[in-house]
C-alpha positions, -999 to 999 in steps of 0.1 A, spaced: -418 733 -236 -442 732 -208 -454 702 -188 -485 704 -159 -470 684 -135 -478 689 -99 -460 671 -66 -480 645 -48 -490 654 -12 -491 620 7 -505 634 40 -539 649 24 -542 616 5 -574 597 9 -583 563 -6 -594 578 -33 -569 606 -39 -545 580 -39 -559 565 -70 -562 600 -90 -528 607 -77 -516 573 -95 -539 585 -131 -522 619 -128 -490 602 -124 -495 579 -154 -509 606 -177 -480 630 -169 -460 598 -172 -479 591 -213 -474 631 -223 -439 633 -210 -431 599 -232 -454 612 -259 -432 647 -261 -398 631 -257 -402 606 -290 -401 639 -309 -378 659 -291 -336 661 -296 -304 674 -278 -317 694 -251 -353 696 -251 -351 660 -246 -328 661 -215 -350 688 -200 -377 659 -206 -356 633 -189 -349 656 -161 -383 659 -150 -399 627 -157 -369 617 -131 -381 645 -106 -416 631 -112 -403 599 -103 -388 602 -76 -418 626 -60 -441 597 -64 -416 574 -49 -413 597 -16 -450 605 -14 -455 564 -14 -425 565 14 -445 593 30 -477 571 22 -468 543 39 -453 557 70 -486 569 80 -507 537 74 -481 522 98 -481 547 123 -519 547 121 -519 506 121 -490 510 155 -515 531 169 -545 512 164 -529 479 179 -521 503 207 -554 516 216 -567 478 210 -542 464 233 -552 490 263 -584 485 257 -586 445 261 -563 450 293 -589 475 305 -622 454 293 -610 420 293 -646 404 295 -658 425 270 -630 415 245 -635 377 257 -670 379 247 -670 399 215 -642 374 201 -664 347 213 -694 360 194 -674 363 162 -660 329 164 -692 313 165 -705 337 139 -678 326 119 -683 292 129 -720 289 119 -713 307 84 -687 276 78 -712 251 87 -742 263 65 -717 263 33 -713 225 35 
């Protein structure tokens, strides 16, 4: 028996390689459930045994996943945190302009 399965990498995953990631998962997910309703005794313990390993790669990679997008979103607020300490006027004024952008938008829908 012979299954293409390959491990997610979570730090080369993009937007959009996150979503093929998640169809590869599923489809390897489909044949894996497709070849164990056939299979007995050992053939289908070798098929349990690696939709488990599957498993639990795609858990970790979504672990992996999501420790980036907070580091990234830690250092974001970091850099946007010197930066109004360092520009206050400019920050004052930008959030001015978007509040009465904002505030403009909600007065033309009524």
């Amino acid at each position: 028996m012979q299954t293409n399965i390959k491990k997610i990498d979570a730090s080369s995953a993009k937007p959009n390689g996150i979503s093929s990631e998640f169809k590869h998962f599923l489809s390897d997910i489909e044949d894996l459930v497709a070849q164990a309703t056939s299979l007995t005794g050992e053939d289908l313990s070798k098929v349990k045994r690696t939709l488990s390993t599957r498993i639990d790669a795609a858990k970790h990679s979504l672990e992996d996943l999501s420790g980036n997008v907070a580091q990234k979103a830690k250092a974001s607020a970091t850099a946007t945190n010197e930066y109004v300490h360092q520009q206050p006027w400019v920050a004052i004024g930008a959030g001015a302009a978007i509040g009465l952008l904002v505030g403009y938008l909600v007065s033309r829908r009524d």
